[in-house]
C-alpha positions as a Markdown table, in Angstrom:
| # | Residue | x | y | z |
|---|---|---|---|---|
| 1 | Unk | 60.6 | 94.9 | 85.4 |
| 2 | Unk | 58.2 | 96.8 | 83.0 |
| 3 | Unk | 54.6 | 95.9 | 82.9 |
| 4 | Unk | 52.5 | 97.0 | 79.9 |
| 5 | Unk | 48.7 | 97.8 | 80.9 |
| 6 | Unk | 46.5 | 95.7 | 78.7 |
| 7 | Unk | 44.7 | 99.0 | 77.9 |
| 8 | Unk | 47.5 | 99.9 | 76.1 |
| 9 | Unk | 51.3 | 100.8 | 76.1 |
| 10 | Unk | 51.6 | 104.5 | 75.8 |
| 11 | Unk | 53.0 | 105.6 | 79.3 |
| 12 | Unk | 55.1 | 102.2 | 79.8 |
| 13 | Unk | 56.6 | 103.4 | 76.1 |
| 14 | Unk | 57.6 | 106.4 | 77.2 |
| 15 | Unk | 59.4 | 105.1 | 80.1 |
| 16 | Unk | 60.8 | 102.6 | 78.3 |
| 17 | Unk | 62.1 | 105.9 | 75.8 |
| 18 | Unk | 63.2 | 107.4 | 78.9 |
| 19 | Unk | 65.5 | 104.0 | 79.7 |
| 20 | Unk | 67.2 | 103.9 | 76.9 |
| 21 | Unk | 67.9 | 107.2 | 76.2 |
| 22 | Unk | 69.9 | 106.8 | 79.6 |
| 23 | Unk | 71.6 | 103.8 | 79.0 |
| 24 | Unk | 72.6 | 105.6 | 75.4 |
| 25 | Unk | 73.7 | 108.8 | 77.8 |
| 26 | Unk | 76.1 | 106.7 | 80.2 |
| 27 | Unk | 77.6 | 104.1 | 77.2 |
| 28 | Unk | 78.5 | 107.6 | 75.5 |
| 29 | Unk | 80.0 | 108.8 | 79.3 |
| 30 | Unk | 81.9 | 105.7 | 79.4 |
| 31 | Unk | 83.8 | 106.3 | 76.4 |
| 32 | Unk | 85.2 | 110.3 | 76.8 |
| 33 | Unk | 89.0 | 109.8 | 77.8 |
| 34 | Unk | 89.4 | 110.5 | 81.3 |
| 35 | Unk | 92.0 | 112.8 | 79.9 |
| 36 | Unk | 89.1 | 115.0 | 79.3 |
| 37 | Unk | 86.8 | 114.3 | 81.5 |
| 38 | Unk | 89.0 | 114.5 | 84.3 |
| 39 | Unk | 90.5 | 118.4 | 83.6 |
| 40 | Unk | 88.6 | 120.7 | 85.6 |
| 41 | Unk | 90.0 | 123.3 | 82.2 |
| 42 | Unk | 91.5 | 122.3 | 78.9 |
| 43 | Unk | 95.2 | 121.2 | 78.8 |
| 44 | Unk | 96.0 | 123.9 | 76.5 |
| 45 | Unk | 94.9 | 126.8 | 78.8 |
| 46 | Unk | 96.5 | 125.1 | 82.0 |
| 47 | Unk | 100.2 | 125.0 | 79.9 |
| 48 | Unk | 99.4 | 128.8 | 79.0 |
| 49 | Unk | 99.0 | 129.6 | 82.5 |
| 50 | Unk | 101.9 | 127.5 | 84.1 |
| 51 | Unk | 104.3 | 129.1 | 81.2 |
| 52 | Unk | 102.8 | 132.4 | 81.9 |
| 53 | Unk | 103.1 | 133.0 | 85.6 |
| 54 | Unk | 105.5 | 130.6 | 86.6 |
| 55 | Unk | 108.6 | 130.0 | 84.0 |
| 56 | Unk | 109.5 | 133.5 | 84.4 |
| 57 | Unk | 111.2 | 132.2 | 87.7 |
| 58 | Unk | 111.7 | 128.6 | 86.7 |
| 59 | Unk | 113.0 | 128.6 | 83.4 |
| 60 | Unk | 115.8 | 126.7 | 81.7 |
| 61 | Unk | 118.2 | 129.4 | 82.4 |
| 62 | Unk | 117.6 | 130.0 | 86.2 |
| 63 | Unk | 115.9 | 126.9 | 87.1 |
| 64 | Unk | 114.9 | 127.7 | 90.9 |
| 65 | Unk | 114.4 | 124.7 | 93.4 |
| 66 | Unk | 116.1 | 122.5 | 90.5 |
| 67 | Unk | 113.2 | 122.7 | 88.1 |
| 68 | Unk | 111.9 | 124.2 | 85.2 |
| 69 | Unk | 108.1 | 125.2 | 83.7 |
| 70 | Unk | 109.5 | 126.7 | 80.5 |
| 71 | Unk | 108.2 | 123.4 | 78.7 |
| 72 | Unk | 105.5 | 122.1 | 81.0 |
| 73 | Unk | 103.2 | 120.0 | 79.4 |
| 74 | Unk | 100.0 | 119.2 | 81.2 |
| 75 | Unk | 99.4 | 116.6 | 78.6 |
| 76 | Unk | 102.3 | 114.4 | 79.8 |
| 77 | Unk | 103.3 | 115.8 | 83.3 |
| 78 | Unk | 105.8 | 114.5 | 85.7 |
| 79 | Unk | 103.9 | 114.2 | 88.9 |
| 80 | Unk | 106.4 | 115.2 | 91.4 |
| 81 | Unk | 107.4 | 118.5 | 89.3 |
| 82 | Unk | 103.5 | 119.4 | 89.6 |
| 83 | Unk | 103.1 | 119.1 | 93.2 |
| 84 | Unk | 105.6 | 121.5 | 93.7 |
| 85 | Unk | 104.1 | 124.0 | 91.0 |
| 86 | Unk | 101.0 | 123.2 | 93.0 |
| 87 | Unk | 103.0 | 124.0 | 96.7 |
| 88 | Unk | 104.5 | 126.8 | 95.2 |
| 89 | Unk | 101.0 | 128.3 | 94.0 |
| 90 | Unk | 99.2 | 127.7 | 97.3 |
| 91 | Unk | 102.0 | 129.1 | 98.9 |
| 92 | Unk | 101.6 | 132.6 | 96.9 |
| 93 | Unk | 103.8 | 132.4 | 94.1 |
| 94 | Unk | 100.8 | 133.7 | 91.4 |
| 95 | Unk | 102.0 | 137.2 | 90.7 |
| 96 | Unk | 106.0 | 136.8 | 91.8 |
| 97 | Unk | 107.0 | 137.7 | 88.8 |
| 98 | Unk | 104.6 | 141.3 | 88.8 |
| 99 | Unk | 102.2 | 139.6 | 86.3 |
| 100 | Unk | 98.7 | 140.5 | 88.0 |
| 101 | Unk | 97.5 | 137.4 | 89.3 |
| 102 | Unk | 93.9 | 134.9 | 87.3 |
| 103 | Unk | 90.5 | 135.6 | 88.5 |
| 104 | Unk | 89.6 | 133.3 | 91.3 |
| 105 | Unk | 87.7 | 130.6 | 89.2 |
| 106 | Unk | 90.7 | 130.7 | 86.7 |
| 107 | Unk | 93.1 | 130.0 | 89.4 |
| 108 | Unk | 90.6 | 127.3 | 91.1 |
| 109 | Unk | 90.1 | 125.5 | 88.1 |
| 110 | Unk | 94.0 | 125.4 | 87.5 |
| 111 | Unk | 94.5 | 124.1 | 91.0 |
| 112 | Unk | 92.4 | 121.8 | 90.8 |
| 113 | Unk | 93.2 | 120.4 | 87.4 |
| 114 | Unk | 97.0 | 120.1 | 88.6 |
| 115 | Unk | 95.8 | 118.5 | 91.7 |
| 116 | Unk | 94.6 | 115.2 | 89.4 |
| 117 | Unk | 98.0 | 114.9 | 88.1 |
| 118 | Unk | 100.0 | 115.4 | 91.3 |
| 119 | Unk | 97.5 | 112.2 | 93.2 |
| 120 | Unk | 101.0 | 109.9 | 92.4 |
| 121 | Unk | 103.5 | 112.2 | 93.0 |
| 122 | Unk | 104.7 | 109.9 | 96.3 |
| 123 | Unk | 105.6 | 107.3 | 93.5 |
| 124 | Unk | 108.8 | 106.8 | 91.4 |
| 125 | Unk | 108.0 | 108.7 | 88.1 |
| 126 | Unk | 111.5 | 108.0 | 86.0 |
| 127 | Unk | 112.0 | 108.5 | 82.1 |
| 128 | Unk | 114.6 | 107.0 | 80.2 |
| 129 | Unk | 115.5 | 108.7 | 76.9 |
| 130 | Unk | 119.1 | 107.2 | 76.0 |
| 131 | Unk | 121.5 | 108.2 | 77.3 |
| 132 | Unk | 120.0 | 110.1 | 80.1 |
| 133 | Unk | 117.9 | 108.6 | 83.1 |
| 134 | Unk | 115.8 | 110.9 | 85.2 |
| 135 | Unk | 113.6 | 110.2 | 88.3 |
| 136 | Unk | 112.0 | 111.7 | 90.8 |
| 137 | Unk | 109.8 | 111.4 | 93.8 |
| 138 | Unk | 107.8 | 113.7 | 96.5 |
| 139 | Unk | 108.0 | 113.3 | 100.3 |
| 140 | Unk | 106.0 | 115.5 | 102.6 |
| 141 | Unk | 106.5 | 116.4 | 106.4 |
| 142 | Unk | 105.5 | 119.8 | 106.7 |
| 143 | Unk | 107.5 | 121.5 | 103.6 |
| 144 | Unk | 107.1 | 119.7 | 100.8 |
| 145 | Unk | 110.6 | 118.0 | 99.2 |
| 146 | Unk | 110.9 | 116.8 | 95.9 |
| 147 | Unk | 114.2 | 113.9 | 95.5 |
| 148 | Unk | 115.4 | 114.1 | 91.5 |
| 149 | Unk | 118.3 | 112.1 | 90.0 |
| 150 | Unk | 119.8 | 112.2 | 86.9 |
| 151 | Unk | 122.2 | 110.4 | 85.0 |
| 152 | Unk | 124.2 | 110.3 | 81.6 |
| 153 | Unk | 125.4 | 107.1 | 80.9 |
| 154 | Unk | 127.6 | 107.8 | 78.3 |
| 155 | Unk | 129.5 | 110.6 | 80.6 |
| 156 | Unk | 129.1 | 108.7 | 83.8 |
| 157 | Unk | 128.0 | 112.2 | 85.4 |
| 158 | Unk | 124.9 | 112.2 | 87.7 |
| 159 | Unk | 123.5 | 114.3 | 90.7 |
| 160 | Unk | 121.2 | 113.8 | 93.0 |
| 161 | Unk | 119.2 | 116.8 | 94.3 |
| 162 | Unk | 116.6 | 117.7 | 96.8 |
| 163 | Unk | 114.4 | 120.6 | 97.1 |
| 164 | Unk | 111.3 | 121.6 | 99.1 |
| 165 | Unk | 108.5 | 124.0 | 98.9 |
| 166 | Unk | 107.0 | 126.2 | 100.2 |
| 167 | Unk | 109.3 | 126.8 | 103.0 |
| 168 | Unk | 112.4 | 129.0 | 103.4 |
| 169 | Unk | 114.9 | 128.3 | 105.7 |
| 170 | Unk | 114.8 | 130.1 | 108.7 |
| 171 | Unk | 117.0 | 132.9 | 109.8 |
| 172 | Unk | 120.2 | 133.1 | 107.6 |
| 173 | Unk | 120.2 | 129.5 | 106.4 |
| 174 | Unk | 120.7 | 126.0 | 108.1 |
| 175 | Unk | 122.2 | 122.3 | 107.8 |
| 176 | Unk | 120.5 | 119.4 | 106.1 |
| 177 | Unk | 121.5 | 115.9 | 107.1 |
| 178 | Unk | 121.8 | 113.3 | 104.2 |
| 179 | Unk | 121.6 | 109.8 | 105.6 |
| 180 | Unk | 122.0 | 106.7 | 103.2 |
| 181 | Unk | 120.9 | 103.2 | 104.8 |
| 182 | Unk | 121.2 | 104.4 | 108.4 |
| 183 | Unk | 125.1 | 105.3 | 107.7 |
| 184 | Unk | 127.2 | 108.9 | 109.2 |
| 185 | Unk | 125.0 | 111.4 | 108.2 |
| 186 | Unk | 126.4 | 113.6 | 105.3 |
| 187 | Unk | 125.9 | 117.0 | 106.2 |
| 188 | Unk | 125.3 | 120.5 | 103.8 |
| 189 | Unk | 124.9 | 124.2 | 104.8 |
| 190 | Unk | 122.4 | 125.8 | 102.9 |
| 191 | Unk | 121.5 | 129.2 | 102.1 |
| 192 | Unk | 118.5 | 131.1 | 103.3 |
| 193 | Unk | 116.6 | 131.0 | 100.2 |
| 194 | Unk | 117.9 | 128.4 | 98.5 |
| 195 | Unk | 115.2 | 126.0 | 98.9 |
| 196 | Unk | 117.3 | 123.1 | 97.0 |
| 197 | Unk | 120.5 | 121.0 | 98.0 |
| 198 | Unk | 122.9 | 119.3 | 96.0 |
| 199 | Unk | 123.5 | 115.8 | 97.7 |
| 200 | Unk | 127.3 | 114.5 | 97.1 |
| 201 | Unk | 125.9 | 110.2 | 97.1 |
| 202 | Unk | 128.5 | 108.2 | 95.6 |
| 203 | Unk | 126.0 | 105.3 | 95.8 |
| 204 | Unk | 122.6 | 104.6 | 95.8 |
| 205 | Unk | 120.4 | 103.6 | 98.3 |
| 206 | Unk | 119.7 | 100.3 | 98.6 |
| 207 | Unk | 116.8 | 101.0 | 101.1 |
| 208 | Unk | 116.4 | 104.5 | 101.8 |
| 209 | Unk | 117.9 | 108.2 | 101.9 |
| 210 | Unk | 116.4 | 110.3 | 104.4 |
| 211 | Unk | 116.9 | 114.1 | 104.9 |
| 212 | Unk | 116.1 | 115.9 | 108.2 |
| 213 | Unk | 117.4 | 118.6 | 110.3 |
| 214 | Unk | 116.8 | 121.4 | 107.8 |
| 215 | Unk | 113.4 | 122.4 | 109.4 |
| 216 | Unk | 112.7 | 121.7 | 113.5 |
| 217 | Unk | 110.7 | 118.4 | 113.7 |
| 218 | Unk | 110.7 | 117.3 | 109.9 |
| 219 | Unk | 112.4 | 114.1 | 108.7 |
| 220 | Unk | 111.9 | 113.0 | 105.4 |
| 221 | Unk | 112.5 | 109.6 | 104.0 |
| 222 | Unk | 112.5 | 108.5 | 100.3 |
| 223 | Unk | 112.0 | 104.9 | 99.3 |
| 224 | Unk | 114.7 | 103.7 | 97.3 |
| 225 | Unk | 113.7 | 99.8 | 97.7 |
| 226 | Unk | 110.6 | 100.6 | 95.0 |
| 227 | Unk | 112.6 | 101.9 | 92.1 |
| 228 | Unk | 112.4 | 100.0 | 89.3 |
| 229 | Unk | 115.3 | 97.4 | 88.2 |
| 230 | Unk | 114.9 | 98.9 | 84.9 |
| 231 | Unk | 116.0 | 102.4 | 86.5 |
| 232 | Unk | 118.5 | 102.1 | 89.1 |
| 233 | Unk | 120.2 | 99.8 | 86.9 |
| 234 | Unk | 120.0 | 102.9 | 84.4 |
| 235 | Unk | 121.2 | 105.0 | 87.5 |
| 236 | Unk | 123.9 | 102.8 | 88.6 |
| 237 | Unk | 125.9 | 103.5 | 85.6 |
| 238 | Unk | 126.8 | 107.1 | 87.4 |
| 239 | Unk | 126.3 | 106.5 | 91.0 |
| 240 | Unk | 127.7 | 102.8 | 91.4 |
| 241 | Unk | 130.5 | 102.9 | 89.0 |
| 242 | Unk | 132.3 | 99.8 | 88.3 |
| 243 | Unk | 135.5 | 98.7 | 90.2 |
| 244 | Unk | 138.5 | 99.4 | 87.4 |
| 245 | Unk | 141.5 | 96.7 | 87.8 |
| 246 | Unk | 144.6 | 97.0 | 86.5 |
């Protein structure tokens, strides 16, 4: 508490100045969007950047490891799409395309700004924009894999794909076990630089899918039991079709 000297007020005023202007200083703190406070550089540049150095290799067209950065928005990101962008530039991929790679702080301060939106990547992320469901989710066990399904209701036409980062497969390529619920593994060659796999499911999980053997010592396993009801019943309509009778 403040005490006022009854010889008068004039240092006890200025602290009491000093006080307020604080509390004036942190109400004003409290109310910038984390949005901004939060970016370690401006949305605009990092979306300049991503499109810049990295959608020259992942673009609509090619769309390497099953994803493209053509229309990345920083703004609105899908978690799980910017943890691979982030495993892919840890991993070297500035400069792949010949463009001479940022300055170190601009490449730190991009890191670290798409570091703040990859924190939920291990979560469902789904959208649902009639008549196509898409969702996605990030496991790691020493490469990075990144589980994406899609599905068109109206076409009843869906895949579910997997790809990792920032690992290649060894030698010239290797076999990736599919297992759904703990039933006969589904097995898949895969190319040595592939780094994706279309996975032939002609169900969902009802528990789990998990996906080993592609790398010595890594199993990964992706938690089907927390999707949404809202989205696997969106899903179902292409990977649990409907018994047709006669």
């Amino acid at each position: 508490m403040l005490k006022f000297a009854e010889t008068g007020p004039p240092r006890d005023w200025e602290n009491l100045q000093m006080i307020i202007r604080l509390t004036l200083s942190i109400v004003c703190a409290m109310a910038i969007p984390a949005s901004w406070a939060g970016d370690a550089m401006p949305v605009a540049q990092q979306n300049l950047l991503v499109r810049k150095y990295c959608a020259a290799c992942h673009d609509d067209v090619k769309m390497v490891a099953f994803f493209s950065l053509q229309h990345y928005d920083a703004a609105n990101p899908d978690p799980g799409l910017t943890a691979m962008l982030l495993s892919k530039m840890k991993d070297g991929a500035f400069g792949a395309a010949g463009i001479p790679v940022p300055d170190k702080p601009t490449k730190d301060a991009l890191l670290s700004a798409l570091s703040e939106k990859a924190v939920v990547a291990g979560n469902w992320y789904t959208t649902i924009q009639s008549p196509v469901t898409t969702a996605g989710i990030v496991r790691e066990s020493g490469a990075l894999y990144r589980l994406t399904l899609s599905c068109n209701a109206d076409t009843h036409q869906g895949e579910m794909r997997v790809a990792w980062s920032p690992k290649d497969v060894p030698g010239t390529g290797g076999t990736l076990a599919a297992v759904i619920d703990g039933e006969a593994p589904l097995k898949y060659e895969v190319a040595n630089g592939e780094g994706r796999a279309i996975l032939r499911a002609t169900r969902l999980p009802d528990h789990n899918l998990t996906v080993s053997d592609l790398f010595p010592g890594e199993t990964v396993t992706f938690p089907f039991a927390e999707l949404t009801s809202n989205a696997r019943q969106s899903l179902s309509a292409c990977f649990n079709p409907p018994l047709t009778t006669p």
